[in-house]
C-alpha positions, 0 to 999 in steps of 0.5 A, a space after each residue: 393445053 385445056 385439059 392442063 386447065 380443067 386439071 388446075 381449075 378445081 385446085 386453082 378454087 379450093 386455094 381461092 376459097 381458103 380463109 386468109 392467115 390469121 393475123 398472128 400467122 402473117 410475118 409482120 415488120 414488127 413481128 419477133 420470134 419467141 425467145 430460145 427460137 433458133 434461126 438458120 444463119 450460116 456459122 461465122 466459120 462458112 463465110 470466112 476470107 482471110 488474106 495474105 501479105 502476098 496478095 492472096 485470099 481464101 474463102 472458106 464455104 461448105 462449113 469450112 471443108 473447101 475453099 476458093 483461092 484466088 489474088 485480091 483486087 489490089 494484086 489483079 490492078 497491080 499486074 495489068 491485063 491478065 493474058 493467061 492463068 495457069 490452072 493446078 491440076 485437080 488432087 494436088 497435094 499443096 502446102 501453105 506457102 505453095 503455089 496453086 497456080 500462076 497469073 500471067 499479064 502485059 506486065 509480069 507474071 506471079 505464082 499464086 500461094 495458097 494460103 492454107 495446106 490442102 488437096 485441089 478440088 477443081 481449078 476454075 475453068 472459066 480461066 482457061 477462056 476467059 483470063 480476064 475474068 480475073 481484072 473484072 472480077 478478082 475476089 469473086 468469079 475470078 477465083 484461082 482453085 477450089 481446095 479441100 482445106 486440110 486444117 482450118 485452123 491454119 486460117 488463124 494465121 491469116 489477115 482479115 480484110 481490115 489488116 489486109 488493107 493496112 499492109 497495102 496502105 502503108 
């Protein structure tokens, strides 16, 4: 452990001695990028969800080419203590309007759509153990598959979280 020691010591000092940033390098609250300076923001298109009258959600990530789907919290309250979930196998070839999988509770079961034509990539195994991961956390570690999405633009067609809440509101 002291020969770690000595081996740092020398760089531990020669970062010490270095002179502070000068002030116009140091971010500041007030500090602003100069105009034409590109930030490293996500596209609208990688942290898109959309949802469906059925209940379903996707969420595109990986600058649209995969998705997770799963069903909203609405649909998880609506059908109880979920006691099983059948997961897709991996390369399923699924259309929009197909079922992905199917959620099974103290109450009922229901077939989960997707939402958009794709090919499965994985389902999400922490189901397998633990299905109620779905009731604890439905639109996040509760998600159903991870699809490869065909065609993006299909998503169009879909509501967003706005329109979603209208059809469960009314």
């Amino acid at each position: 452990m002291s020969s770690v020691a000595r081996a740092v010591r020398p760089f531990a000092s020669r970062v010490l001695a270095q002179k502070p940033l000068a002030p116009a390098c140091r971010a500041s609250p007030a500090f602003r990028f100069p105009r034409g300076t590109r930030s490293f923001s996500q596209s609208p298109l990688s942290q898109l969800k959309k949802y469906t009258e059925s209940h379903e959600w996707i969420e595109l990530a990986d600058g649209g080419k995969t998705a997770k789907i799963g069903i909203t919290d609405y649909a998880a309250h609506s059908l109880g203590d979920v006691v099983y979930v059948e997961l897709p196998e991996e390369d399923l070839e699924i259309a929009a309007g197909e079922p992905v999988g199917a959620v099974e509770s103290v109450k009922s079961a229901s077939d989960v759509l997707s939402p958009v034509a794709g090919k499965v990539i994985r389902g999400n195994s922490i189901l397998e153990d633990k299905a109620k991961t779905i009731n604890e956390s439905p639109e996040g570690e509760g998600w159903i598959a991870e699809i490869e999405v065909a065609d993006a633009a299909e998503l169009e067609a879909l509501l967003d979280e706005a329109a979603y809440k209208a059809t469960i509101d009314a």
